[in-house]
C-alpha positions as protocol buffer text, in pm:
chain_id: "A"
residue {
  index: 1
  type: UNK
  ca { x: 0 y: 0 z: 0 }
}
residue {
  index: 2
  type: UNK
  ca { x: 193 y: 361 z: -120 }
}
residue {
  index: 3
  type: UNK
  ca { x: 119 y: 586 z: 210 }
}
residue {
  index: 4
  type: UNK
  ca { x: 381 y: 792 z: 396 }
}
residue {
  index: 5
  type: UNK
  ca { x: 469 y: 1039 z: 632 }
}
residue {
  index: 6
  type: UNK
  ca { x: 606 y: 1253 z: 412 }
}
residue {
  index: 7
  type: UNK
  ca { x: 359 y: 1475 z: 176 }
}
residue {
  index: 8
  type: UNK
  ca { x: 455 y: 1668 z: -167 }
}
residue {
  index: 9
  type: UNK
  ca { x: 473 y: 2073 z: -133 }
}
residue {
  index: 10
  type: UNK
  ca { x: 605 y: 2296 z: -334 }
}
residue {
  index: 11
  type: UNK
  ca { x: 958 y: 2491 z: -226 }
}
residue {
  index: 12
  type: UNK
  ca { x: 952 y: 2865 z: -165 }
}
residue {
  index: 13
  type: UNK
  ca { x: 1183 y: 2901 z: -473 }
}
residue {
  index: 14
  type: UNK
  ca { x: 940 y: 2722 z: -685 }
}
residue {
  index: 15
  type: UNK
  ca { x: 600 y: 2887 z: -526 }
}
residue {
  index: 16
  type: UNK
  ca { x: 840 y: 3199 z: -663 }
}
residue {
  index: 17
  type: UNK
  ca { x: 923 y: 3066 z: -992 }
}
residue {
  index: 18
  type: UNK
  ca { x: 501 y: 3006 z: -1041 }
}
residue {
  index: 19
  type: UNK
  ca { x: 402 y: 3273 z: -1261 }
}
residue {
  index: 20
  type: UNK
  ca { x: 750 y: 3220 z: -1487 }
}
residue {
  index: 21
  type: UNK
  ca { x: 621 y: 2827 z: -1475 }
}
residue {
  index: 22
  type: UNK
  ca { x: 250 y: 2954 z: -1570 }
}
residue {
  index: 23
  type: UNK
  ca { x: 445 y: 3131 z: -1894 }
}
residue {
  index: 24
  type: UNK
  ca { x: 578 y: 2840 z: -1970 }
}
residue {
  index: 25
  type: UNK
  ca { x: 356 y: 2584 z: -2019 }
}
residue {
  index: 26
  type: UNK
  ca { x: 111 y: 2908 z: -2110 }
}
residue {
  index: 27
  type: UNK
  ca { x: 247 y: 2795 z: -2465 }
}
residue {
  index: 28
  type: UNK
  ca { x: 133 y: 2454 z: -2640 }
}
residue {
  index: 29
  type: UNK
  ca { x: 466 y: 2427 z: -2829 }
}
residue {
  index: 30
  type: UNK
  ca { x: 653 y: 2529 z: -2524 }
}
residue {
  index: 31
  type: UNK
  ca { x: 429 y: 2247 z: -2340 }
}
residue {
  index: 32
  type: UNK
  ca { x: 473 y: 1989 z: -2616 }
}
residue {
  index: 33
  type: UNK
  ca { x: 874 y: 2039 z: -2596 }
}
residue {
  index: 34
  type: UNK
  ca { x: 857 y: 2003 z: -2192 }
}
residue {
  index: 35
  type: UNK
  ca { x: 666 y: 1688 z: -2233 }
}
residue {
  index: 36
  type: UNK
  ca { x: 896 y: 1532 z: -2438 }
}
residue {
  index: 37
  type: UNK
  ca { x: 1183 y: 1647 z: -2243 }
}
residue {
  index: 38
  type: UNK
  ca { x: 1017 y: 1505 z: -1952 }
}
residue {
  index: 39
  type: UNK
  ca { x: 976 y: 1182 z: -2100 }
}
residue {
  index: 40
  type: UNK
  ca { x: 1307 y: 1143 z: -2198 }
}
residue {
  index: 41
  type: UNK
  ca { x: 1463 y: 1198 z: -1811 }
}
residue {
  index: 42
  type: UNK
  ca { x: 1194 y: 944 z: -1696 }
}
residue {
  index: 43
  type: UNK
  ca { x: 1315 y: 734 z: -1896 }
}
residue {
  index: 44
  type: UNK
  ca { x: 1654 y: 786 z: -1873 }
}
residue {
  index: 45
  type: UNK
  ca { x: 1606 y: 787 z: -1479 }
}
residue {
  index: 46
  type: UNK
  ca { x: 1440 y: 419 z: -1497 }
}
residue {
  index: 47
  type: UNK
  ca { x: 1724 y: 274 z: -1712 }
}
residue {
  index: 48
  type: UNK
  ca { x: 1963 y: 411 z: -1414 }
}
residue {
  index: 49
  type: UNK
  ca { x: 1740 y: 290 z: -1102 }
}
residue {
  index: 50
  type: UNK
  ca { x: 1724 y: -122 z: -1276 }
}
residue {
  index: 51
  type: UNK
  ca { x: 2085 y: -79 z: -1296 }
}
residue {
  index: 52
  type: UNK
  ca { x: 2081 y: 21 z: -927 }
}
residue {
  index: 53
  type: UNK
  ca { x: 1813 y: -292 z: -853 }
}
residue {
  index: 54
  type: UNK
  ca { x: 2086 y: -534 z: -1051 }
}
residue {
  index: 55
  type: UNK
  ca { x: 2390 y: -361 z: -822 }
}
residue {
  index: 56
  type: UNK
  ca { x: 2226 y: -372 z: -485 }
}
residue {
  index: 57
  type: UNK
  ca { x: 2268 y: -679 z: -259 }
}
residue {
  index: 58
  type: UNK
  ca { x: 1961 y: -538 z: -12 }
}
residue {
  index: 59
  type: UNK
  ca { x: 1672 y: -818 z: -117 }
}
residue {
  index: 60
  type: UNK
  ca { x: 1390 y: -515 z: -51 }
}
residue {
  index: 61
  type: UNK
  ca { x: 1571 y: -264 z: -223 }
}
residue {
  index: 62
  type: UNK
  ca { x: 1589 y: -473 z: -533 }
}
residue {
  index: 63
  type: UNK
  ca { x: 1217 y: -539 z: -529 }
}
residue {
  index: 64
  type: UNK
  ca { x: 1168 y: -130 z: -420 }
}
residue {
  index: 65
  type: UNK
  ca { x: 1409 y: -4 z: -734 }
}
residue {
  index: 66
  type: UNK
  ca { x: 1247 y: -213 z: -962 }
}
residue {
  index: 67
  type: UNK
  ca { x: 867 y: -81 z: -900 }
}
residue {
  index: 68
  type: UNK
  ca { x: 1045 y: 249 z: -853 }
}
residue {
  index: 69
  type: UNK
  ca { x: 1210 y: 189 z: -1211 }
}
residue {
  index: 70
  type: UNK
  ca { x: 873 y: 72 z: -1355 }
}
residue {
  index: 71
  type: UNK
  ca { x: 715 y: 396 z: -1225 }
}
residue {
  index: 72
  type: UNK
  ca { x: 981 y: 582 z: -1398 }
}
residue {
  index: 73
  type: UNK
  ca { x: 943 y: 410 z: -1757 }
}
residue {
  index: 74
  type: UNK
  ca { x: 521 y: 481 z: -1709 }
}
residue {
  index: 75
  type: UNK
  ca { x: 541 y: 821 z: -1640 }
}
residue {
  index: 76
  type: UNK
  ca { x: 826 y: 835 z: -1930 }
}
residue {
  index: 77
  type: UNK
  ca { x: 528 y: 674 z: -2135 }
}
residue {
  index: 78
  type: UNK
  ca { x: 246 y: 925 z: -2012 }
}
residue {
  index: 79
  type: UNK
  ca { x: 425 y: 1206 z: -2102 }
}
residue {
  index: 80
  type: UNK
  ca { x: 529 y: 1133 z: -2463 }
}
residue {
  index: 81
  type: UNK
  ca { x: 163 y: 983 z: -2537 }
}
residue {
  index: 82
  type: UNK
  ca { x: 68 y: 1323 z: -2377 }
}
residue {
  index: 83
  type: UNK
  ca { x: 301 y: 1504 z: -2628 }
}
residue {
  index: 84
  type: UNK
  ca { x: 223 y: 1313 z: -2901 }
}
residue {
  index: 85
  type: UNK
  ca { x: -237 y: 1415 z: -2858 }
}
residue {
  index: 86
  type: UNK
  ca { x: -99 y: 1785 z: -2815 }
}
residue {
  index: 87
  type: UNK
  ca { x: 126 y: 1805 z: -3100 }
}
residue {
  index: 88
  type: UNK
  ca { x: -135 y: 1635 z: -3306 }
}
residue {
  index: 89
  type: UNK
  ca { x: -384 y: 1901 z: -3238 }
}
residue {
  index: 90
  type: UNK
  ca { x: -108 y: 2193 z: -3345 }
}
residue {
  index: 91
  type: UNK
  ca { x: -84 y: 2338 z: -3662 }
}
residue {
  index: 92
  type: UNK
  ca { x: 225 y: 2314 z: -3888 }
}
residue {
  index: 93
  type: UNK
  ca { x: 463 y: 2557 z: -3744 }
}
residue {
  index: 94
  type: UNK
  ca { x: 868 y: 2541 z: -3794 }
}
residue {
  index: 95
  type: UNK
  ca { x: 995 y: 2818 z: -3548 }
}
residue {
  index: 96
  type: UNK
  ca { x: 1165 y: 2705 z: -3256 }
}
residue {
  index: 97
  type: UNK
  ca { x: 1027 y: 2827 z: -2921 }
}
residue {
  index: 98
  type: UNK
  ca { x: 1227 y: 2977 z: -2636 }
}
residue {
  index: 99
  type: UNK
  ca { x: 1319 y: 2725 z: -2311 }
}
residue {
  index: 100
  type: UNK
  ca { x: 1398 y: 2816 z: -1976 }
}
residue {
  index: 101
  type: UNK
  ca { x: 1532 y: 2485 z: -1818 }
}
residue {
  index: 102
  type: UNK
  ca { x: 1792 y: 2594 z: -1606 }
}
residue {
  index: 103
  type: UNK
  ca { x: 1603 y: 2677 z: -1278 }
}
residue {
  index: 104
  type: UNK
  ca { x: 1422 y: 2364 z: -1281 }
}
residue {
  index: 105
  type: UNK
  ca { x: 1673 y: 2129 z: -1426 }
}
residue {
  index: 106
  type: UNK
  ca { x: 1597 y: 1791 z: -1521 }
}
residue {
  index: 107
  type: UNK
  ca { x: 1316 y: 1636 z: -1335 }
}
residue {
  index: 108
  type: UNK
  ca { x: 1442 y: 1405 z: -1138 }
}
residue {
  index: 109
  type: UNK
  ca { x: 1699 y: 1220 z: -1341 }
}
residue {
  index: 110
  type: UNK
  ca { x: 1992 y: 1064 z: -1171 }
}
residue {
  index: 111
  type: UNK
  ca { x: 2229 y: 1385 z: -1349 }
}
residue {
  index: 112
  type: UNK
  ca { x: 2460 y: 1100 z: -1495 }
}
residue {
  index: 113
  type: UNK
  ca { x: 2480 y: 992 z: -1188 }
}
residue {
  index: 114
  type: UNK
  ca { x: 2757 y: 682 z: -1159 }
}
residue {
  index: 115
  type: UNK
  ca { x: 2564 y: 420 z: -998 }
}
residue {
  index: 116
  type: UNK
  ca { x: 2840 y: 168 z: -975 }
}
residue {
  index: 117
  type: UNK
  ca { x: 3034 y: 389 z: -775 }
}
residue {
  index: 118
  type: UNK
  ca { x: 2740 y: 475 z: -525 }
}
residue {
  index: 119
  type: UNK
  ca { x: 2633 y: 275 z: -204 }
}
residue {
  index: 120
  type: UNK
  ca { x: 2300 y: 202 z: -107 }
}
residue {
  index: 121
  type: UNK
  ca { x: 2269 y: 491 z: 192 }
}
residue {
  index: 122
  type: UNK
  ca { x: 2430 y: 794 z: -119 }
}
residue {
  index: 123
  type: UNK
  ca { x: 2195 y: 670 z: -389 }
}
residue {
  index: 124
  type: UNK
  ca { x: 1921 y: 669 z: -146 }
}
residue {
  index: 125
  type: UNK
  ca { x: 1987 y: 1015 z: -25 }
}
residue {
  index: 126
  type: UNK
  ca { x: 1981 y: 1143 z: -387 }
}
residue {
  index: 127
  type: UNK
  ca { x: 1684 y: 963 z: -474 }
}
residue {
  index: 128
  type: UNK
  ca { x: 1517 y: 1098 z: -187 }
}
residue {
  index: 129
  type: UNK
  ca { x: 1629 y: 1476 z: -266 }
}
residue {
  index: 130
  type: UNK
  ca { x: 1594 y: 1454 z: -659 }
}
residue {
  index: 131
  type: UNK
  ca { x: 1202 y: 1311 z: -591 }
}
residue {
  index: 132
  type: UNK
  ca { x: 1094 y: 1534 z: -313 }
}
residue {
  index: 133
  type: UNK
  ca { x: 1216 y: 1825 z: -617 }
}
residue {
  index: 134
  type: UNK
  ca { x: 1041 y: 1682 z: -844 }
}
residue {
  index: 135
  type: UNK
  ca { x: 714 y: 1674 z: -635 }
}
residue {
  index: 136
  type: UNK
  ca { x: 788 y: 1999 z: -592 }
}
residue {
  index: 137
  type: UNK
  ca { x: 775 y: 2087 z: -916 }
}
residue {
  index: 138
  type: UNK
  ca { x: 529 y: 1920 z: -1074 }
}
residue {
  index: 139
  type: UNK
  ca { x: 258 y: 2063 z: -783 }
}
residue {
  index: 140
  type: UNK
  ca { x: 314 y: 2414 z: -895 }
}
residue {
  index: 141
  type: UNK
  ca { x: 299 y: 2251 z: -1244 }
}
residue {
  index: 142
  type: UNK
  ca { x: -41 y: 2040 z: -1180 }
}
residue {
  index: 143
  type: UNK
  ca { x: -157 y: 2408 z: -1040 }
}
residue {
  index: 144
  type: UNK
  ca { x: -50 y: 2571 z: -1323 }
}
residue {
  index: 145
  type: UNK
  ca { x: -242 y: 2377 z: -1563 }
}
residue {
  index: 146
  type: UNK
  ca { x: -591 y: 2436 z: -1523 }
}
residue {
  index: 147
  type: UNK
  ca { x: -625 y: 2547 z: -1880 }
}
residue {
  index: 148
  type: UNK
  ca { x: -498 y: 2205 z: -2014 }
}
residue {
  index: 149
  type: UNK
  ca { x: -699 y: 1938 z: -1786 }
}
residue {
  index: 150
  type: UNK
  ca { x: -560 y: 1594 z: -1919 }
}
residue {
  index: 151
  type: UNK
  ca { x: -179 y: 1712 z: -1866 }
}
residue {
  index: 152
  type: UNK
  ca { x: -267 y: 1831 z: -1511 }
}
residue {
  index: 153
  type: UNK
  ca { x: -409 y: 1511 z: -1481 }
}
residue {
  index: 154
  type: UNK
  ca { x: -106 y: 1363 z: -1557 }
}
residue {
  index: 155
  type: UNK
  ca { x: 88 y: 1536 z: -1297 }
}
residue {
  index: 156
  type: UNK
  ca { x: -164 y: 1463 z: -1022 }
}
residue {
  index: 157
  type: UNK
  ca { x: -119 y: 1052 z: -1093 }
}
residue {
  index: 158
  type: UNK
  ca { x: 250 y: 1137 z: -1095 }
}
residue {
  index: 159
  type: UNK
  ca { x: 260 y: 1285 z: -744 }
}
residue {
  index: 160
  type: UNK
  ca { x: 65 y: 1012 z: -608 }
}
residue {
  index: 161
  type: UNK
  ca { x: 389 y: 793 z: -742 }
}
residue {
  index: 162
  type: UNK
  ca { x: 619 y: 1081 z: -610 }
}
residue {
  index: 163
  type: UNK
  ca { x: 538 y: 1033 z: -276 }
}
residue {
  index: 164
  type: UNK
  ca { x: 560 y: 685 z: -251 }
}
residue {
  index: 165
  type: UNK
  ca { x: 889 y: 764 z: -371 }
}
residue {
  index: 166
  type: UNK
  ca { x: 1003 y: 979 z: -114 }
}
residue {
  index: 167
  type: UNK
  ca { x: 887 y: 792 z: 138 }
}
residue {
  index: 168
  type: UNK
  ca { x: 1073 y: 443 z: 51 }
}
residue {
  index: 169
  type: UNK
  ca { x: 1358 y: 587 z: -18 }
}
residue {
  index: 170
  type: UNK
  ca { x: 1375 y: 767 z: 317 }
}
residue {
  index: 171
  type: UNK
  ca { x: 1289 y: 480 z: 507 }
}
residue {
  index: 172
  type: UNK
  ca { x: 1536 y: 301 z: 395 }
}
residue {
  index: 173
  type: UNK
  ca { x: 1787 y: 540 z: 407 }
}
residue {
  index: 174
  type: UNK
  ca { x: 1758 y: 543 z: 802 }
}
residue {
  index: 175
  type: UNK
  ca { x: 1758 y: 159 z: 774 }
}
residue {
  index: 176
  type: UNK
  ca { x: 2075 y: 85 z: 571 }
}
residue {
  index: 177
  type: UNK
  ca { x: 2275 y: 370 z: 705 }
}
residue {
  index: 178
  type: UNK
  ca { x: 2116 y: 480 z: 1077 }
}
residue {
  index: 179
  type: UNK
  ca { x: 2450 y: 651 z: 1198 }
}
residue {
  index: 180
  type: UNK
  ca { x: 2505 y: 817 z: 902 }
}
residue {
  index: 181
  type: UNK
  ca { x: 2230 y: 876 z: 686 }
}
residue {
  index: 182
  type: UNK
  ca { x: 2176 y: 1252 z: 742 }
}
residue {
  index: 183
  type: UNK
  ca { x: 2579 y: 1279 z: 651 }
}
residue {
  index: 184
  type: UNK
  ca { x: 2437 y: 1080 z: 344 }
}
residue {
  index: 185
  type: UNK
  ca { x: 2143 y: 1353 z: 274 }
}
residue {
  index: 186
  type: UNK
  ca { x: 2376 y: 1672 z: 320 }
}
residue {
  index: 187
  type: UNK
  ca { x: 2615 y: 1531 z: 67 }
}
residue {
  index: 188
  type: UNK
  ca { x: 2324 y: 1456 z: -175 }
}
residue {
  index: 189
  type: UNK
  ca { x: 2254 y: 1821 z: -90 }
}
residue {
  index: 190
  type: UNK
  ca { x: 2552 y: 2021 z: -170 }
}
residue {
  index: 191
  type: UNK
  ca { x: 2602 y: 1751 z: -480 }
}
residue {
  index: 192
  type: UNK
  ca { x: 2320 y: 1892 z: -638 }
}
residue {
  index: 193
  type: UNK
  ca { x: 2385 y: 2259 z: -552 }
}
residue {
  index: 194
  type: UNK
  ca { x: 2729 y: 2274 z: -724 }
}
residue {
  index: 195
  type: UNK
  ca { x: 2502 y: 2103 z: -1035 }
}
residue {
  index: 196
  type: UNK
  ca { x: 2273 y: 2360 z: -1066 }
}
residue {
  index: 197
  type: UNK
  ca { x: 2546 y: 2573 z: -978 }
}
residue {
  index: 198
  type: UNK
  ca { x: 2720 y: 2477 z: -1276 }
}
residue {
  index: 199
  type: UNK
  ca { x: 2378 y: 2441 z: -1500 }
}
residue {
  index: 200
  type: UNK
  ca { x: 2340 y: 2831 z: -1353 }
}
residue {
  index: 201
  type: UNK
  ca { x: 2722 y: 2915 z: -1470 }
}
residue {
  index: 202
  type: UNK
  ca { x: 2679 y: 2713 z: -1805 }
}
residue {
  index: 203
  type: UNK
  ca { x: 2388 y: 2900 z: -1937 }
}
residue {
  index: 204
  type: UNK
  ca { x: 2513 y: 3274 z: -1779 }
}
residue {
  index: 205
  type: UNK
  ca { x: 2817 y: 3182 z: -2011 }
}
residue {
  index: 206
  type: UNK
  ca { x: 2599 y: 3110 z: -2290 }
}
residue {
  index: 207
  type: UNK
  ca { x: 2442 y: 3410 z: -2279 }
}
residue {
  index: 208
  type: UNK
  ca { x: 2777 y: 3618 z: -2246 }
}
residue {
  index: 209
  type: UNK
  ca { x: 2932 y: 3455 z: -2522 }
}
residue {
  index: 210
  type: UNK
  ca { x: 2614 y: 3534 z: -2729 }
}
residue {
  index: 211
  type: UNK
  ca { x: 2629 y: 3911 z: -2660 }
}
residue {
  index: 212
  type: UNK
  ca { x: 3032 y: 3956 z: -2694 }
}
residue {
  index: 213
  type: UNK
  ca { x: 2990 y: 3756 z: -3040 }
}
residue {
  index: 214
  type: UNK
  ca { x: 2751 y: 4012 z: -3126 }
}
residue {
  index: 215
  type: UNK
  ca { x: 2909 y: 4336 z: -3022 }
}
residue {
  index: 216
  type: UNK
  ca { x: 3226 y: 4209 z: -3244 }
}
residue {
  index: 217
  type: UNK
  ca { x: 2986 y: 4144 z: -3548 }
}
residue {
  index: 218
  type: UNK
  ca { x: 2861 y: 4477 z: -3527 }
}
residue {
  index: 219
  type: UNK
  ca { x: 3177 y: 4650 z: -3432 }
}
residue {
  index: 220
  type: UNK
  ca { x: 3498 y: 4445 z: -3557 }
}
residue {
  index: 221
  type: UNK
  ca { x: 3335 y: 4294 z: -3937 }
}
residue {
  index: 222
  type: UNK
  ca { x: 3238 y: 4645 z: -4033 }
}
residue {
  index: 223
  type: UNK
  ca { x: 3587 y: 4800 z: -4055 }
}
residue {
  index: 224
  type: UNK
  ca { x: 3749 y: 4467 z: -4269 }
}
residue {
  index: 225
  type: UNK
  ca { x: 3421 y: 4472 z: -4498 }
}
residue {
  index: 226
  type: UNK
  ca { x: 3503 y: 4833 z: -4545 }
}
residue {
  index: 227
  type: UNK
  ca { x: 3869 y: 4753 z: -4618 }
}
residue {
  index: 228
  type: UNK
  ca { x: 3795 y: 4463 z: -4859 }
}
residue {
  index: 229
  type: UNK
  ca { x: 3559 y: 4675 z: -5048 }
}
residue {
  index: 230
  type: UNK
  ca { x: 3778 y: 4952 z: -5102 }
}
residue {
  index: 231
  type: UNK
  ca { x: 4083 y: 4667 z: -5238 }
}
residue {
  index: 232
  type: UNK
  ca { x: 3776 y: 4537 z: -5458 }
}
residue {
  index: 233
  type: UNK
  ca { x: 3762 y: 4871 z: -5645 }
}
residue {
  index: 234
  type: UNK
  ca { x: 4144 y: 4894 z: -5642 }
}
residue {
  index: 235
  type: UNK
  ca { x: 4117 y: 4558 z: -5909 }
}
residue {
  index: 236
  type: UNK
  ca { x: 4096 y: 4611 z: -6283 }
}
residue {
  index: 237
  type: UNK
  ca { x: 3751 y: 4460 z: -6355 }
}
residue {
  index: 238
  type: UNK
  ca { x: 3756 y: 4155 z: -6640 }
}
residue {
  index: 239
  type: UNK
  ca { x: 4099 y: 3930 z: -6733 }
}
residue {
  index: 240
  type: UNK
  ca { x: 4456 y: 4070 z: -6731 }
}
residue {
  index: 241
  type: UNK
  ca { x: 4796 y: 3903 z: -6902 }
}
residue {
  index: 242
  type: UNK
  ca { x: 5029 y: 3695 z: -6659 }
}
residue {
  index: 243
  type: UNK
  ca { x: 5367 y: 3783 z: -6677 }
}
residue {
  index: 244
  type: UNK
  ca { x: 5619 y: 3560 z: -6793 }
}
residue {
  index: 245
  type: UNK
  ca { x: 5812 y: 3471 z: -6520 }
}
residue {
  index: 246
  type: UNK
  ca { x: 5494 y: 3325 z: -6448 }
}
residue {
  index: 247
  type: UNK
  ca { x: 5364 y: 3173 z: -6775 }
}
residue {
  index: 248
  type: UNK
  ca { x: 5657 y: 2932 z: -6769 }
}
residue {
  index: 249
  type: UNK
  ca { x: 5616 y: 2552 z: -6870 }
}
residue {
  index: 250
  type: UNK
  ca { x: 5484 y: 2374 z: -6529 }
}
residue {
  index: 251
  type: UNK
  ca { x: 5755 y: 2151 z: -6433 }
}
residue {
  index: 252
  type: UNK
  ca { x: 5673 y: 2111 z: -6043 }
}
residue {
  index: 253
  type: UNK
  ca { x: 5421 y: 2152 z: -5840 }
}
residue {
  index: 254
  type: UNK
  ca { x: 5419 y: 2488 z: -5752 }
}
């Protein structure tokens, strides 16, 4: 039976981050894109957590990552059949819309996380952490949709799974590792600041490089277009002879 202690809310930062979220999936192509995207880090995340049920030597977390990993591959599914009855209902467009995935990065993939290298009590902690974000999320998400009612249905069935979730994988967490699981959760913590501090640094770079490239189009090309223009008129139009030290018989290569 999925019941916990522990209940999804949403995050100051992402009660915050609501009307940005609202703009967002405000969009159908914007919404079909974010579906798709979501579908893929399900996915991805499953493929991770039944490599994590093949590692483990813990009898009930095998049987717990393999539901869990079952969940993941669903909601994977929900979201591109989703994507797929929302697309079909668009018209033929080819412009590519604007994303903003940086403040809520990736669901709750494992962030190519190395699960060989992790023990039961650090991939617990980070399974905990990445699902109680993405419950986060997706409640300001389900809230945000009451203009599309299907998808927000989506994300309500989700959360019930999201729960579940958080709950298992904190339970266990205090069962494999009872001295040290909260050492466990801080690490999982500051692991995925530095990420989204890097995700954060990544796409501030991005958009520096994009304005300094365009400064020097607008303010370095002008000047050598000028210059090649004016050696352009300096060159008798049509053909010309060669000389002869040049016209010679072509005995080598150059």
């Amino acid at each position: 039976m999925r019941s916990g202690r522990l209940y999804a809310r949403a995050t100051t930062f992402d009660r915050l981050l609501k009307p940005v979220h609202s703009w967002i999936w405000g969009n159908v192509e914007r919404r079909v894109q974010k579906l798709l995207r979501f579908s893929e880090i399900e996915i991805d995340g499953g493929r991770d957590i039944l490599r994590a049920a093949e590692l483990t030597s813990d009898p009930v977390l095998r049987r717990l990552y393999l539901e869990h990993a079952i969940d993941e591959f669903r909601h994977g599914l929900m979201f591109r059949q989703r994507a797929g009855s929302v697309l079909r209902e668009l018209p033929l467009r080819s412009n590519r819309m604007f994303q903003l995935d940086w403040p809520a990065p990736g669901g709750h993939g494992l962030d190519d996380l190395q699960i060989e290298k992790e023990s039961d009590g650090s991939l617990l902690a980070f399974l905990h952490l990445s699902e109680k974000a993405a419950a986060s999320r997706f409640t300001i998400y389900r809230d945000v949709m009451q203009h599309d009612p299907p998808t927000r249905a989506i994300f309500a069935e989700i959360l019930n799974d999201e729960r579940f979730h958080m709950n298992y994988t904190l339970t266990h967490l205090v069962r494999v590792a009872p001295e040290r699981h909260r050492r466990h959760l801080w690490r999982a913590r500051l692991s995925r600041l530095w990420k989204g501090y890097l995700r954060l640094a990544t796409a501030l770079a991005s958009a520096i490089g994009t304005l300094i490239l365009t400064i020097q189009y607008f303010t370095v090309l002008p000047p050598f277009a000028w210059f090649a223009k004016r050696a352009a008129r300096r060159e008798s139009p049509g053909w010309f002879p060669v000389s002869s030290e040049r016209n010679g018989s072509l005995r080598r290569q150059y």
